[in-house]
N, C-alpha and C positions, 0 to 999 in steps of 0.2 A: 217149717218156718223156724228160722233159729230164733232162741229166745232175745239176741241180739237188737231186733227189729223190735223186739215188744218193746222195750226198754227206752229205744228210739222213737218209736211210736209216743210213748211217754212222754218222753223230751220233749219231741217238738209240739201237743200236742198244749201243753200247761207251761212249756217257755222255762228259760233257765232262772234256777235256783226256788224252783217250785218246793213246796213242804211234802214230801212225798211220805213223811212216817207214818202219818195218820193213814195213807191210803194204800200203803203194801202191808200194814198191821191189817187192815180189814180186808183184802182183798189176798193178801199172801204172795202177790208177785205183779208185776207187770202184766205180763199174760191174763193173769188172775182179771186184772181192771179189765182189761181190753174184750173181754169174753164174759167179764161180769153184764154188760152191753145200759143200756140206757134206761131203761126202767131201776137196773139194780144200783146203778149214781146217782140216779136223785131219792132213792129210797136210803140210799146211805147217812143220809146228813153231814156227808163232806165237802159238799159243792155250792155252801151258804151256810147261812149263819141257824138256819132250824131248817124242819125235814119241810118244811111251810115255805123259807126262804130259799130257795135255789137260784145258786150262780147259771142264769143258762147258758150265758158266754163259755162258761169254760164248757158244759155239757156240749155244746154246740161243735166246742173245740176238737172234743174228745172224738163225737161221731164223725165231724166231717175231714177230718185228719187219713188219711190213707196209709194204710201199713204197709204197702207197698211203695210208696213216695219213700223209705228208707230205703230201698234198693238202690237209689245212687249214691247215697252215701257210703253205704254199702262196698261199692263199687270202688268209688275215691277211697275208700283208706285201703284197699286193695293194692290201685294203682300205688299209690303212696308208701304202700307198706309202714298204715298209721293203723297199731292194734286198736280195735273198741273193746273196754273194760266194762261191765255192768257187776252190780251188786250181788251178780249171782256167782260170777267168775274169782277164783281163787287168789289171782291177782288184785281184785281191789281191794285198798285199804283196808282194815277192821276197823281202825279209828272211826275212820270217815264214814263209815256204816251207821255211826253211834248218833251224827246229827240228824235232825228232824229235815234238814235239806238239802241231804246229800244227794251229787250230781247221780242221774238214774243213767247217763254216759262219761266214760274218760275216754277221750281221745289220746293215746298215747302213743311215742318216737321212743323208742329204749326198748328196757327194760324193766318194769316196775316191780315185779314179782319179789326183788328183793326187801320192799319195805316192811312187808310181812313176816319179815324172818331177822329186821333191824329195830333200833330204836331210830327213833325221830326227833329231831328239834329244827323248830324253822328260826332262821334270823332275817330281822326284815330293820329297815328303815328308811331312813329320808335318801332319797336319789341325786342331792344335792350331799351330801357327809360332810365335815370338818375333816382335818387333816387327822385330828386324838380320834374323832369317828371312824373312818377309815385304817384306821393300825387296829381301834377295839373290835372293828367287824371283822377284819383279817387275823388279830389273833384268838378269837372265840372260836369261829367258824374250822379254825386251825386245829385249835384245840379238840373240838367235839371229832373231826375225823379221823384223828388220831386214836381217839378213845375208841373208834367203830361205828359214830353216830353218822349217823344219814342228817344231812343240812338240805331243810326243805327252805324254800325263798320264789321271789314272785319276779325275776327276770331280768328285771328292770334294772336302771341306769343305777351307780350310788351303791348304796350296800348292798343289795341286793346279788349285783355282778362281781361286787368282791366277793362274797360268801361263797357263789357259784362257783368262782374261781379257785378259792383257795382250798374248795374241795378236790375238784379238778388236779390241782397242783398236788394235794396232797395225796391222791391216789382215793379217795375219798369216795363214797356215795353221796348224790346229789337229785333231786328233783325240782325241775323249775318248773312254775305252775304258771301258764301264760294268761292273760286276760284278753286275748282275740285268739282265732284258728289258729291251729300249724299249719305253718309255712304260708300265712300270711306274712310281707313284709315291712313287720315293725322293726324298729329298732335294728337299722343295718348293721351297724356298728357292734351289736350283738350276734351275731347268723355264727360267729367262728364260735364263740361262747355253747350257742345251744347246739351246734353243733359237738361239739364236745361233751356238752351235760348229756347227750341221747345218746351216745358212745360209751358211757362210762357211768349210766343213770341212766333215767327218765325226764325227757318233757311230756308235761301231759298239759289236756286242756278239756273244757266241759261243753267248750265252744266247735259248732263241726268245723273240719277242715278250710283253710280259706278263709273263713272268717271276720272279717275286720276290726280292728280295736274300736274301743265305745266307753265313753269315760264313767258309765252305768255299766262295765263289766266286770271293772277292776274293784267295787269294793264286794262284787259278788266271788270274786275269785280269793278273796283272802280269806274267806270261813273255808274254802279249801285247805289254803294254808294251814290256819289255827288246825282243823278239824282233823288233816293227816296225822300231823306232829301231838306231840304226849306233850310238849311246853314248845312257848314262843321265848326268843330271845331279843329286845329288842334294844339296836346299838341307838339309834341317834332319833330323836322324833319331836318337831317344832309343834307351837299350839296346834296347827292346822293339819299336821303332816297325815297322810293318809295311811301311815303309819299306824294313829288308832285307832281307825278300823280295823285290823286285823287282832290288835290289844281288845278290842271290844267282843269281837268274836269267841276271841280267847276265853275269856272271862265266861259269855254265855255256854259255851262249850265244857265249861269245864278244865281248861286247860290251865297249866301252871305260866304265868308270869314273869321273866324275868328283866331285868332291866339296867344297861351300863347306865352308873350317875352321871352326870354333866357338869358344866360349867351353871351357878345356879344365877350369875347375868347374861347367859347367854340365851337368845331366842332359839336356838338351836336345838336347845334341850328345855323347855319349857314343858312340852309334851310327854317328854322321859321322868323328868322328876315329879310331875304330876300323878301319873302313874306310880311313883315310888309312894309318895304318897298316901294313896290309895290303899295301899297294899301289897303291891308289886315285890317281888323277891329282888333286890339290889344284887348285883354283883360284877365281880371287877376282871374276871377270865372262864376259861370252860369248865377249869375245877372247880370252879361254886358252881355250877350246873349238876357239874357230879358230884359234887358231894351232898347235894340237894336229896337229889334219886338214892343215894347209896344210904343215907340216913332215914330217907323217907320209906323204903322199902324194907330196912331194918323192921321198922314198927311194925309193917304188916308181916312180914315173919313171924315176930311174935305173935301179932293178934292170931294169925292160922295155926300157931304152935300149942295157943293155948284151945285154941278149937278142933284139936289134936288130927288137923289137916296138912297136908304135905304144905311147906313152907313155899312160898313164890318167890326167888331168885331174881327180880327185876334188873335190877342197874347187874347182875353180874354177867351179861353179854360186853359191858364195855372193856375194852383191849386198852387199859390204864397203863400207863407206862411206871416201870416202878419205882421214880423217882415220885411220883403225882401220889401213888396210893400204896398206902401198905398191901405188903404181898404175905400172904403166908398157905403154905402148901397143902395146909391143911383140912382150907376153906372146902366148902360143896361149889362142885364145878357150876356156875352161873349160867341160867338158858337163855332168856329175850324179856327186854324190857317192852315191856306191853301190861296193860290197867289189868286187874281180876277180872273185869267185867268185859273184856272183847269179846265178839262174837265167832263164832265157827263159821268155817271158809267159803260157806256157800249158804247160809244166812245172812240176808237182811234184819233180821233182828234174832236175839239169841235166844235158842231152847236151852231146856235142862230135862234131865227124866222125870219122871211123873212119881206120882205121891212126893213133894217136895211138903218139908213140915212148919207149919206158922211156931214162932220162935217168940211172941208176943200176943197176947190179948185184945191191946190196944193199938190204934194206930201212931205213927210216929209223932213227935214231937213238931211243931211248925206245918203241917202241912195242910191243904185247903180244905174246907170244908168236902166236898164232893171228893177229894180224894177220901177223906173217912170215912163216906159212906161208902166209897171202892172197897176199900178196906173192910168194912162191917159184913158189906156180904158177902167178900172170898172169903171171909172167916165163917159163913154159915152153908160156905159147898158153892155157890155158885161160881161159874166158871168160864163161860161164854156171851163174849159180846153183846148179845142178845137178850137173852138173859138180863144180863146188868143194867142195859139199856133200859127194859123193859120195867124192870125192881126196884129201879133208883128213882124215875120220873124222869131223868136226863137226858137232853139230847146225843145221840151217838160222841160227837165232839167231843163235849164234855166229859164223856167216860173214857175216852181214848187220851185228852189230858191230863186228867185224874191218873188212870194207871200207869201214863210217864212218868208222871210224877212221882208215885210209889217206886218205880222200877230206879229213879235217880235215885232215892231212897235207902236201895234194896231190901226194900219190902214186898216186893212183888216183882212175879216174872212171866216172861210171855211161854207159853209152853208150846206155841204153834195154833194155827187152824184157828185164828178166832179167840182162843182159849188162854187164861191167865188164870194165877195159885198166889198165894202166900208163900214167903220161903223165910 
């Protein structure tokens, strides 16, 4: 049985945009859950709110769900010649690996493999634009594929189909990330578009084949978005615009912000400048994007130079023109924009070797209580799940929070099997 079906199994099994981190950190894989069987779910305390409380709907879901009821799907993306992606396969994302609700299937039209070896930035906005909207999503989206960047975007009418396009145009990497099946027929007026973005890109989707669009799938589909991409950009977005959803994503994710200013009487950008606001990175073309990452990764050069570790190269995959950035020949050749913290190509979440060394005493600054008690006793050897569960008084839950928590931190890391350290 390929591991494809467990994965599907998954899927259909807890419904899309399910929180799967909690339950491939304790069970190690798909496979893992589906053969861990029914006793070992509700003894887990992931299926409700204490090992007392169990969800048995979903229990219910898990057992009566059929592993083999994937074989026609199976089958369809066969016929279709639509790859399925899983978090096992070297083709998914790394990013997308890092949220707590990453899709457990991509249904994918392309090629995806390439994002892996790209940087990312999605641009997204209102499907209605302005005229100054529409030139700013055409010359950023311009810009970034010029540079080498891959332009992630969500399909749709509005910027979204310019970004798509002007990757397209530009010879560019693209990914559109649809919110119903492939080759369901949304958006006819789009079919030449994603035809072209799976020629010269990837369409993918989390949704199986067929599909139908569902106004509950589209703000599930832009933590895709956020989640691929290293930042979002985002050109045009009204108080309402579903636009910030994927800004909100962003933020919970982790991810960098950027945002074209507006007209500040226009309704148009009410949502944009709000966000600038906030916090948001302003900028006015793709070279504030780069010059974002080329400064940002300056610093942590240093920080690994002084931790007298090989320096990390990020923004130095981009193909800068050398009018945009100084060129000098002397630089270290630049490998791939990608976080320190990505995982390896066939983990779900990331190992490192064993004896890793606690670098601190105490635990970090700001973090919750129950995380320091995580903290307290990987700092006295313990190391397993179990263990912690057992030492702390807290529910599984709670420890598996806790240790997120630390690992956003990097105070702590997953070594595999159950097992976590200090680092």
């Amino acid at each position: 049985m390929k591991d494809a079906n467990y994965w599907l199994w998954l899927q259909k099994s807890l419904g899309y945009g399910a929180n799967l981190g909690y339950l491939i950190r304790y069970f190690g894989s798909a496979r893992g859950v589906y053969e861990a069987g029914e006793n070992a779910w509700r003894k887990s305390g992931l299926f409700g709110t204490s090992l007392f409380d169990v969800d048995s709907s979903r229990i219910n879901s898990l057992r009566s769900t059929s592993l083999y009821s994937c074989e026609k799907t199976v089958a369809l993306c066969e016929r279709e010649n639509i790859s399925i992606v899983t978090p096992q396969d070297e083709e998914y994302p790394k990013l997308l690996k890092r949220i707590e609700n990453f899709p457990a299937v991509l249904f994918v039209k392309g090629d995806l493999s390439f994002v892996n070896r790209s940087s990312c930035v999605a641009v997204v906005g209102t499907r209605k634009p302005s005229e100054y909207g529409r030139e700013a999503a055409r010359s950023v989206a311009n810009g970034l594929v010029k540079a080498g960047i891959c332009v992630i975007s969500g399909g749709a009418l509005g910027v979204d189909s310019i970004a798509h396009t002007a990757a397209v145009e530009g010879d560019g990497k693209t990914v559109m990330v649809l919110g119903c099946g492939i080759g369901y027929d949304y958006l006819k007026e789009n079919e030449a578009l994603r035809q072209a973005v799976s020629e010269s890109g990837a369409v993918i989707s989390e949704y199986v084949p067929g599909s139908s669009a569902s106004l509950k799938n589209f703000p599930m589909r832009n933590r895709i978005i956020s989640g691929i991409s290293r930042g979002v950009a985002v050109i045009e977005a009204g108080e309402k615009s579903g636009t910030l959803n994927t800004a909100r994503h962003a933020k919970k994710q982790n991810r960098d912000l950027f945002v074209v200013p507006g007209d500040i009487s226009s309704v148009s950008f009410t949502g944009s400048n709000k966000l600038i606001r906030e916090g948001a990175k302003a900028i006015f073309s793709a070279n504030d994007v780069l010059s974002y990452y080329a400064l940002a990764d300056k610093a942590v050069n240093e920080i690994e130079a002084k931790a007298g570790r090989e320096p990390f190269y990020g923004i130095h995959s981009f193909k800068s023109n050398p009018t945009d950035h100084n060129t000098d020949e002397n630089k270290p050749q630049r490998q791939s924009l990608q976080r320190v913290d990505t995982v390896k190509e066939n983990d779900v979440i990331p190992e490192i070797p064993e004896s890793p060394k606690c670098f601190s005493p105490t635990p970090p600054d700001g973090v919750s209580e129950n995380a320091k008690i995580m903290y307290n006793l990987l700092s006295d050897g313990r190391s397993e799940i179990d263990e912690l569960t057992r030492d702390s008084g807290l529910d599984v839950r709670d420890v598996l929070i806790a240790l997120t928590e630390l690992e956003m931190e990097k105070a702590a890391v997953s070594l595999g099997g159950n097992r976590y350290a200090l680092c």
